[in-house]
ZAMARGU-4260 file (C-alpha; in steps of 0.2 Angstrom, whole numbers, plus 5000, padded with zeros to 4 digits):
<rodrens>
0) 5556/5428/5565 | 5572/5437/5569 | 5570/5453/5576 | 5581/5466/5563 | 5584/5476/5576
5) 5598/5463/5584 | 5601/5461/5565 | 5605/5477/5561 | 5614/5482/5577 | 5632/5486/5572
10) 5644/5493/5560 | 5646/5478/5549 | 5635/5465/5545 | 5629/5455/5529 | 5612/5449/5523
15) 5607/5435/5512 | 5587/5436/5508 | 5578/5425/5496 | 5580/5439/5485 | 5592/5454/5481
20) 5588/5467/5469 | 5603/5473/5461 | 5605/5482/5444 | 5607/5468/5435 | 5590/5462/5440
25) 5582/5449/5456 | 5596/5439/5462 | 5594/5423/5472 | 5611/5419/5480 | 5617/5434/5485
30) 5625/5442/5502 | 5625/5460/5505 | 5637/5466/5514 | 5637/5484/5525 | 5648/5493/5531
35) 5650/5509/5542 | 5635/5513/5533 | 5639/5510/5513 | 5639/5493/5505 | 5658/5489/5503
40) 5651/5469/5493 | 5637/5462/5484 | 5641/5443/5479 | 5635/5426/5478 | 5635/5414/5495
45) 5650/5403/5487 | 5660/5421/5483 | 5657/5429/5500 | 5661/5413/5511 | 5678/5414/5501
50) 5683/5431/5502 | 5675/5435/5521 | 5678/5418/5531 | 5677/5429/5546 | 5662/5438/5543
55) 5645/5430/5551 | 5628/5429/5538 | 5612/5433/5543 | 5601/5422/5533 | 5584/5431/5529
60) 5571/5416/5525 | 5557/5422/5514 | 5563/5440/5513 | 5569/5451/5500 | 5581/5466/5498
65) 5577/5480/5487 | 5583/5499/5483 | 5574/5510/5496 | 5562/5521/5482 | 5566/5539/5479
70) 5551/5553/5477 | 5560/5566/5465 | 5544/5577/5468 | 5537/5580/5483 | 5531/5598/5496
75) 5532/5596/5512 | 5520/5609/5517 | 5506/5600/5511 | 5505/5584/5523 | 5486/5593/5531
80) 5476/5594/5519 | 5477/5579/5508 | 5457/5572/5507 | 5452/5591/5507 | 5459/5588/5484
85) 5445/5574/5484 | 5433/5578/5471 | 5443/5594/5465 | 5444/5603/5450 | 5459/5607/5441
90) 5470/5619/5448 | 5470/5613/5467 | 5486/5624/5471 | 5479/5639/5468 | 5464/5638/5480
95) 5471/5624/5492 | 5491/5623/5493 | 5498/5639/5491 | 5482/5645/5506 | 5490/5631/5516
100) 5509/5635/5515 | 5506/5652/5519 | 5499/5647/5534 | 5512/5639/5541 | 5525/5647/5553
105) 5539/5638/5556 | 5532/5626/5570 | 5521/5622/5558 | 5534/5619/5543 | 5542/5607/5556
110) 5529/5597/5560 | 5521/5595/5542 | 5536/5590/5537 | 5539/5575/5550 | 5522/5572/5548
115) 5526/5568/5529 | 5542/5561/5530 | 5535/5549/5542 | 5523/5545/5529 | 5536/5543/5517
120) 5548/5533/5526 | 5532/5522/5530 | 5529/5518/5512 | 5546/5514/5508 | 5554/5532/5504
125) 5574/5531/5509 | 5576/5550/5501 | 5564/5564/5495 | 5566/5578/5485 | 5557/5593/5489
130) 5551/5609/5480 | 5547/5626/5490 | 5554/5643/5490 | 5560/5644/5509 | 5566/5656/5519
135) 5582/5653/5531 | 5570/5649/5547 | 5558/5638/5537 | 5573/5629/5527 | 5579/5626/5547
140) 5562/5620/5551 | 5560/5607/5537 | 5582/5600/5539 | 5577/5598/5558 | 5563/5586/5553
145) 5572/5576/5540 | 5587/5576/5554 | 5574/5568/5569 | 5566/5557/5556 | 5584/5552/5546
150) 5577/5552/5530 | 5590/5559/5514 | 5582/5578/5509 | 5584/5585/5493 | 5580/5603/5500
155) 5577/5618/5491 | 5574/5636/5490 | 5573/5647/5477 | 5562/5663/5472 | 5550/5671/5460
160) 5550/5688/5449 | 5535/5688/5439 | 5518/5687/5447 | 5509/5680/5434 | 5498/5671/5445
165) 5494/5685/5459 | 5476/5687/5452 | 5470/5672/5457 | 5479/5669/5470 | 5481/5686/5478
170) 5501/5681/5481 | 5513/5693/5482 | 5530/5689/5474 | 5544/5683/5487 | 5557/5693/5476
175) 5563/5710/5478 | 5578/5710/5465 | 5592/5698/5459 | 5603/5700/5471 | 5594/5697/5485
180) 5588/5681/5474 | 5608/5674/5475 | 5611/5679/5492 | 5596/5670/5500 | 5603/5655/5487
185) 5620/5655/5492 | 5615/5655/5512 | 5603/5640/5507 | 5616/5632/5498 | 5629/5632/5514
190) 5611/5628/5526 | 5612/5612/5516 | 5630/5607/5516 | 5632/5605/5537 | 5623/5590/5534
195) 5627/5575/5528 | 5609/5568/5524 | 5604/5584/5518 | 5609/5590/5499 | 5606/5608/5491
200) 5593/5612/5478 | 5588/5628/5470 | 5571/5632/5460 | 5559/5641/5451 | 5540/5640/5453
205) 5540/5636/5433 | 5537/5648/5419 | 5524/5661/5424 | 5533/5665/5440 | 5553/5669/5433
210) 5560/5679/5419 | 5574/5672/5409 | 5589/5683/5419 | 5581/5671/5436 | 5581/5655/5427
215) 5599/5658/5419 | 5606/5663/5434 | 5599/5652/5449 | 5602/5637/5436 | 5619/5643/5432
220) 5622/5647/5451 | 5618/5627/5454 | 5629/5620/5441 | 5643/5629/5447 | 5640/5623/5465
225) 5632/5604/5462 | 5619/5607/5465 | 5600/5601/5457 | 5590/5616/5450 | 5573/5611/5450
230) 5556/5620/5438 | 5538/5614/5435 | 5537/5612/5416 | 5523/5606/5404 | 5511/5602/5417
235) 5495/5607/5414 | 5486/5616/5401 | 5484/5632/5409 | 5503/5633/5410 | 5507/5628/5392
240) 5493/5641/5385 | 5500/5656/5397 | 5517/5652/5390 | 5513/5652/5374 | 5504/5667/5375
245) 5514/5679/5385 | 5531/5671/5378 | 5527/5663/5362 | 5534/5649/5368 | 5531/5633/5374
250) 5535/5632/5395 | 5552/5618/5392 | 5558/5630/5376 | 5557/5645/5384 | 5567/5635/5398
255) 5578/5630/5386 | 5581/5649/5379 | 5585/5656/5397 | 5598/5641/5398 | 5592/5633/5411
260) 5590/5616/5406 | 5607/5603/5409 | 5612/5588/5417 | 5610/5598/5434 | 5591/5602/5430
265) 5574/5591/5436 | 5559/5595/5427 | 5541/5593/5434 | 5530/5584/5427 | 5534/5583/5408
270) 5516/5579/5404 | 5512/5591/5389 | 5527/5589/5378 | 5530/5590/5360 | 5542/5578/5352
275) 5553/5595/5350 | 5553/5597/5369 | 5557/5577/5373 | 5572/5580/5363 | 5575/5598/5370
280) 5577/5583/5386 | 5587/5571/5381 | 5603/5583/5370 | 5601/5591/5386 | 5602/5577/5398
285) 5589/5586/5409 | 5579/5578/5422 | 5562/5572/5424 | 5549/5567/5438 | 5535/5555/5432
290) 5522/5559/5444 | 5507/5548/5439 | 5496/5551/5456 | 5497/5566/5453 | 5492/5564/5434
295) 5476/5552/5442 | 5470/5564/5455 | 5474/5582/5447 | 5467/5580/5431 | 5486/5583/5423
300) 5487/5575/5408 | 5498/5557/5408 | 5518/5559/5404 | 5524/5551/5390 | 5536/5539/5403
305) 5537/5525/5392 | 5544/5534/5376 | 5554/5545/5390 | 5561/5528/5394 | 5561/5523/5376
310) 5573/5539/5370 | 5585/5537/5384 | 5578/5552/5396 | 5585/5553/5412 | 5567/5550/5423
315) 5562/5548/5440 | 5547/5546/5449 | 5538/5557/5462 | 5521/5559/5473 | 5518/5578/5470
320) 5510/5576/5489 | 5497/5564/5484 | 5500/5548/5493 | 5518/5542/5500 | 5516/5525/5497
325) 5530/5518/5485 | 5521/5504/5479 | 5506/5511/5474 | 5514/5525/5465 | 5525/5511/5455
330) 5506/5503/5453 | 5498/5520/5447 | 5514/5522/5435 | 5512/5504/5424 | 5491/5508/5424
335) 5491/5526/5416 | 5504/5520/5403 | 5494/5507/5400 | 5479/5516/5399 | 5485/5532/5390
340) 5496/5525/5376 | 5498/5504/5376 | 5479/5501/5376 | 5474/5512/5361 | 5492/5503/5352
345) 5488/5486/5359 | 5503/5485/5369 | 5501/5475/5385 | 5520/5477/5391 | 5518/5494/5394
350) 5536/5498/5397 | 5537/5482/5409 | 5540/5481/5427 | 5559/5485/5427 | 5557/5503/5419
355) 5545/5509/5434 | 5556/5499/5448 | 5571/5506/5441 | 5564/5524/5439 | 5556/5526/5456
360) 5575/5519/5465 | 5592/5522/5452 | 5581/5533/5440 | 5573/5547/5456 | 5593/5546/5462
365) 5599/5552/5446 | 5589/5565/5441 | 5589/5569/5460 | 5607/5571/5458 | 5611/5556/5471
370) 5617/5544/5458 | 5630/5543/5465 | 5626/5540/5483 | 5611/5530/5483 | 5596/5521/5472
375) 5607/5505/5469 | 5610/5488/5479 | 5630/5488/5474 | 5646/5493/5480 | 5650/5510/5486
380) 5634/5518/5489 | 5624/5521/5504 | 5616/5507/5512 | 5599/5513/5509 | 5586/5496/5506
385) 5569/5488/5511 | 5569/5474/5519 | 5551/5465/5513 | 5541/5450/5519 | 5539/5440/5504
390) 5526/5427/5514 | 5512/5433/5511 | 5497/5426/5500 | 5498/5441/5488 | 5515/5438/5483
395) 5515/5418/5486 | 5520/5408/5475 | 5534/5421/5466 | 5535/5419/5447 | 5541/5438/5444
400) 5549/5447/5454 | 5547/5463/5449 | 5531/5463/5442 | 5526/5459/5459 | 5534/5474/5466
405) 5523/5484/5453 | 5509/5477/5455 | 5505/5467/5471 | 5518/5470/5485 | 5510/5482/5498
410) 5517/5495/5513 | 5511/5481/5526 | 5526/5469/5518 | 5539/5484/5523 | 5549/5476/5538
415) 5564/5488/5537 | 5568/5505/5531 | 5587/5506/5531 | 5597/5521/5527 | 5615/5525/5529
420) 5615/5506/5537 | 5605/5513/5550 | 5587/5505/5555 | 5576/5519/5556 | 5558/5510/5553
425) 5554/5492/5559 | 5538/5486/5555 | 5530/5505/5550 | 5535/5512/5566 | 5549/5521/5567
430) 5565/5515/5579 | 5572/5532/5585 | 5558/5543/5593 | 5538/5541/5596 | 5529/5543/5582
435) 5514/5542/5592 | 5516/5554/5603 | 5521/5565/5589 | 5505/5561/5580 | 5495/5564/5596
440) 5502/5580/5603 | 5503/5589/5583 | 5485/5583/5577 | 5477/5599/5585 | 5490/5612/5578
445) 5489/5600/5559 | 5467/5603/5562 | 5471/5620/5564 | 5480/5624/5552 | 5468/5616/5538
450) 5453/5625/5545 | 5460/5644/5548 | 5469/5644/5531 | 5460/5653/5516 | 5457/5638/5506
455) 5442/5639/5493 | 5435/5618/5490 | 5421/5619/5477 | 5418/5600/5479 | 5415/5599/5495
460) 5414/5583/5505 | 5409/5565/5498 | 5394/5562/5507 | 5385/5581/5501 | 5386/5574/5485
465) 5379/5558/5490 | 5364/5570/5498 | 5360/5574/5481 | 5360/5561/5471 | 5348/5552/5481
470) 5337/5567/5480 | 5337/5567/5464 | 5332/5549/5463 | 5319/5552/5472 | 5312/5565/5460
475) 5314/5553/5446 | 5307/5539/5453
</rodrens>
C-alpha cells in the first residue's frame, strides 16, 4: 500500500478514493484536489483529466475520503481522570472535574491538553471546540498544545458572577466586576487571533453562574468581534429546577431574556427543552451540541437531535470529555435516538445515517462558527479529511456508505488525519513529534495530578463492587 506520507508531500496534489464524501452524499468517481492547504476542485475522473492535464492522480484503491469530525463540546482539562466517572452518580463535575482543573498549573493545562488532542486527532477529530474560563497563562498553555499537535482550536474564556454553586463545590467566583470580565475577554480575543488554526470563543458556565448584564454583554462582546459565545443549557435536572426557581424561568428562556441567544451562540447540551425553547432555537438561529456520550455516561437526559434536525436547528455533535472517538460518538448518536424516541413510535430510521454524519463534520462547523472554513469535501475550504481503509471485514462488502460510517467503521481504519493539507496522523500516530515520548515522560505528572486533587468518587472501583456481590451470593446461597 502506498505510504501517504510520499502522498501528501507537497503543496498540490489530488486524490481519487473509492469513495468521496461530499455534501451531496458518497461519491464514486471523484478527484480531490488540494492546494496550498484548501481544496481549490472537487470533480469526476472524466472532468478533472479535462481541466488539469498536468496535474498527476493518486489513485487510493479501497480507500475512502471523508470530512474530518468536529467535537463542538469538549474541556481539555479533563483528559486524567476519565475511568475515575465509571459508575458515578449524577453530578460528576462537581466532585471530579471542577477538583481536577483547579489543580492544574499551567504545565499541567499543557499537557492535558496535548494529551486530549492526541486522543482526538486519533479518533478522527480535525477541530475541537473547547469550553473553560481561562486565564491569560493557561489560554497560552492550551494554544501551545493545539500549535505542537496542529489540530483547529475553538478556544475560549469567559467568566462567572454568581456563585450559585459554591456550596457544593467550595469554588470561589473567578469574577471580580464587569469590567475586568471584558478586559480579560478582549486580551483572549487578540490571544486567539495570532493564529491561524486557532479561533476566539467567549462563555458562561450556564445559568447559575451569570447574571443577565454578563450574558448580554460577553455575548454582545462576541457578536460584534465574530466570534462564538458559548453556555451550557437545559442539561440536567438540577440546572432546569434551580433556574426555575431562582429565576422563574427556564435555563434557554432566561438566556433568551438577557439577549444572549443569536446565530453567534452554541448551546450545550439541549437535553431538557420544552417545544417553547426548541423554537426560542431555531427563530433565533442559535446553536446546539448533541452530546450523547455524555447523555450515556452522565445520567443527562437524551436530546431531542432528530426533531432538532426535523425543525431545522443548527446542531452539532460533541464528546463533553467522554471518549474522543468520532465513530463511536456518531454510533452512540443513532442508538439513543433510537432508544429514547423511534422505538417507543416504531420508527427504525431514527433520523438515518446522513443526519449524524452530517452533524458531527458541516453541522459541529456551523455551530462551531467554522462553516465557512472547514466541515465539507468542496471547494474553498480547508483541506481537513480522513483518509480511511475501507478493506476491512466490518465494512466488506459496502452496501451503504454512511450507515457504515455510523455504525461499523472503527478508529483502527483511520490512515490519515489531514488538516490544512497537512498530514499530521498516519496510521494513529502522529507525523510531527513523539507521541510516545510525550506519553512516557507526562504519565507521572497526569497520576499525580488525579491522586492530589480533592475529588470525592462515591462509586469507587469496579472490582469493590464485584467484592460484594459475590459476598452477598454467598449469604444467599
Amino acid at each position: 500500500m502506498t505510504s501517504l506520507s510520499d502522498i501528501i508531500d507537497g503543496s498540490i496534489y489530488a486524490l481519487a478514493p473509492d469513495v468521496l464524501l461530499t455534501p451531496d452524499g458518497p461519491q464514486h468517481d471523484s478527484v480531490i484536489l488540494v492546494v496550498d492547504g484548501q481544496i481549490t476542485d472537487v470533480a469526476t475522473r472524466a472532468e478533472f483529466s479535462a481541466s488539469y492535464s498536468d496535474i498527476d492522480v493518486c489513485d487510493l484503491r479501497g480507500q475512502a475520503i471523508i470530512p474530518g469530525f468536529i467535537d463542538a463540546h469538549i474541556h481539555l482539562g479533563q483528559g486524567f481522570g476519565k475511568a475515575i466517572i465509571g459508575g458515578e452518580p449524577a453530578q460528576i463535575w462537581q466532585r471530579i472535574w471542577i477538583p481536577l482543573e483547579g489543580n492544574l498549573d499551567p504545565e499541567l493545562v499543557y499537557i492535558s491538553a496535548k494529551w486530549m488532542l492526541l486522543e482526538a486527532l486519533r479518533g478522527g477529530f480535525t477541530a475541537v471546540v473547547n469550553f473553560a474560563i481561562l486565564n491569560l497563562e493557561n489560554a497560552k498553555a492550551i494554544h501551545q498544545a493545539a500549535i505542537d499537535t496542529g489540530i483547529r482550536l475553538v478556544s475560549s474564556t469567559g467568566a462567572v458572577d454568581k456563585a450559585a454553586y459554591d456550596d457544593v463545590t467550595g469554588s470561589e467566583t473567578q469574577l471580580r466586576d464587569l469590567d475586568f470580565a471584558y478586559e480579560r475577554a478582549e486580551g483572549h480575543l487578540d490571544l486567539c487571533n495570532a493564529h491561524k488554526r486557532i479561533y476566539p470563543s467567549l462563555c458562561v458556565s450556564g445559568v447559575q453562574g451569570a447574571s443577565k448584564e454578563l450574558i448580554k454583554g460577553l455575548s454582545g462582546l462576541a457578536a460584534n468581534n465574530g466570534a462564538l459565545f458559548q453556555i451550557h443549557a437545559n442539561e440536567h435536572i438540577p440546572e432546569v429546577h434551580a433556574s426555575i426557581v431562582e429565576y422563574g424561568r427556564r435555563p434557554i428562556e432566561y438566556i433568551a431574556d438577557a439577549e444572549g441567544l443569536g446565530i453567534h451562540t452554541l448551546l450545550h447540551h439541549g437535553s431538557l427543552v420544552t417545544e417553547a425553547e426548541i423554537e426560542l432555537i431555531r427563530t433565533t438561529e442559535s446553536g446546539v451540541s448533541y452530546n450523547p456520550v455524555a447523555s450515556l455516561w452522565k445520567g443527562d437526559a437524551v436530546a431531542p437531535a432528530t426533531a432538532y434536525a426535523e425543525r431545522g436547528v443548527r446542531m452539532g455533535m460533541g464528546t463533553d470529555s467522554t471518549r474522543s472517538d468520532g465513530f463511536r460518538m456518531l454510533d452512540a448518536a443513532e442508538a439513543c435516538q433510537r432508544v429514547a424516541f423511534g422505538m417507543r413510535v416504531n420508527d427504525y430510521s431514527a433520523g438515518a445515517a446522513w443526519t449524524w454524519v452530517e452533524a458531527a463534520t458541516q453541522g459541529s462547523a456551523d455551530v462551531a462558527g467554522l462553516g465557512d472554513v472547514t466541515g465539507k469535501l468542496a471547494k474553498g475550504y480547508g483541506a481537513d479529511f480522513l483518509i480511511l481503509d475501507m478493506n476491512q471485514p466490518e465494512t466488506m462488502p459496502s452496501w451503504d456508505f454512511q450507515w457504515e460510517l455510523v455504525r461499523l467503521y472503527n478508529r483502527d481504519q483511520i490512515r490519515g488525519v489531514v488538516i490544512d493539507g497537512d498530514l499530521v496522523m498516519k496510521d494513529g500516530r502522529a507525523t510531527a513529534w513523539d507521541q510516545d515520548q510525550f506519553l512516557k515522560d507526562e504519565l507521572p505528572k497526569a497520576v499525580s495530578a488525579v491522586e492530589t486533587a480533592p475529588i470525592v468518587r462515591r462509586h469507587g472501583p469496579s472490582t469493590d463492587h464485584r467484592q460484594t456481590t459475590l459476598e452477598r451470593r454467598a449469604r444467599d446461597q
